[in-house]
FITORRO-709578 format. One line per 4 residues: number of its first residue (from 1); for each residue x, y, z of C-alpha. Coordinates in steps of 0.1 Angstrom, whole numbers, plus 2048, in hexadecimal, padded with zeros to 3 digits. Layout:
NUM> X Y Z | ...
***
This chain:
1> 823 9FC 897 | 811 9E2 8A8 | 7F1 9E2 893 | 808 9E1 871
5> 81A 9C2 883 | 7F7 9B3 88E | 7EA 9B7 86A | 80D 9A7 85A
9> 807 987 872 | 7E3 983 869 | 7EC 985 843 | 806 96C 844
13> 7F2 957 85B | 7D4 958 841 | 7F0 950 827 | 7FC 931 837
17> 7DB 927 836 | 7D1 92A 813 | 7EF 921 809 | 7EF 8F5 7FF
21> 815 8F6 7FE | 81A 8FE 823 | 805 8E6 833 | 814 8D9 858
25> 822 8B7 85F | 803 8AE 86D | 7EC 8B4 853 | 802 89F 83B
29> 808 880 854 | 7E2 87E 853 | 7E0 880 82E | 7FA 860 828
33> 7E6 84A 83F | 7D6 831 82F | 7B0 828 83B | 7AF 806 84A
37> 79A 7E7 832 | 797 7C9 848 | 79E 7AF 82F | 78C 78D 833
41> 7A2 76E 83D | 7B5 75E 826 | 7A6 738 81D | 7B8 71B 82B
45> 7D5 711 80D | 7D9 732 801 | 7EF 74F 80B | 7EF 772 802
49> 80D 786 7ED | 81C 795 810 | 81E 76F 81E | 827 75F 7FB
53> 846 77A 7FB | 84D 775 820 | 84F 747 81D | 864 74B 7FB
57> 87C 76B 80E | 874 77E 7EE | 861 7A7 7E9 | 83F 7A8 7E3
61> 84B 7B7 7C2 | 85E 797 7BA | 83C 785 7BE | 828 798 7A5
65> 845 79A 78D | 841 771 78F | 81F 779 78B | 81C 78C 76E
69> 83D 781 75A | 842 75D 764 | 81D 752 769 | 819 749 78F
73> 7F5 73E 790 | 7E3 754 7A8 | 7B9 757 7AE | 7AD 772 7B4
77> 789 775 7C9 | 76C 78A 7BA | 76E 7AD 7C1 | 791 7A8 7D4
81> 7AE 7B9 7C8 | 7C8 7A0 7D7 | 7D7 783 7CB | 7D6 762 7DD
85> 7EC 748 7D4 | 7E8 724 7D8 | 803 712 7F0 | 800 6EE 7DB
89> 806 701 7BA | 81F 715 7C6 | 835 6FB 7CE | 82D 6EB 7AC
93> 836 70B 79D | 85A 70E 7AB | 865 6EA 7A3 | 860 6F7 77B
97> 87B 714 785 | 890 700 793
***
């Protein structure tokens, strides 16, 4: 009995590890982490989507939606992928909305 037991435990042990669906808790906190980019500082007069969302008390999703349907001028820095927005032209840019 033993060595049919033995043999049933090392089966479904190599099983669960070929197997992609049953991966541990572990193995998928690691896989959601994101690797770190340090990003360089932001220019004085300028402020990033997180900080324009966080001085107007809007989402970040709110921001780009101004963005890309209401035409909030951003700049955008060569081979960055953020958008910086211009304090001065922000403010311009509300008084026409309100």
């Amino acid at each position: 009995m033993e060595k049919g037991s033995k043999a049933r435990q090392q089966t479904q042990r190599r099983s669960a590890e070929s197997n992609p669906r049953k991966k541990t808790a572990e193995a998928v906190r690691q896989r959601k982490q994101k690797p770190f980019r340090l990003q360089p500082p932001v220019p004085a007069g300028y402020m990033t989507v997180q900080q324009t969302a966080s001085y107007l008390g809007v989402t970040e999703r709110s921001i780009y939606r101004y963005i890309n349907e209401y035409g909030l001028p951003t700049v955008r820095p060569a081979g960055k992928g953020r958008h910086l927005i211009k304090r001065d032209i922000l403010e311009d840019w509300l008084k026409k909305y309100e």
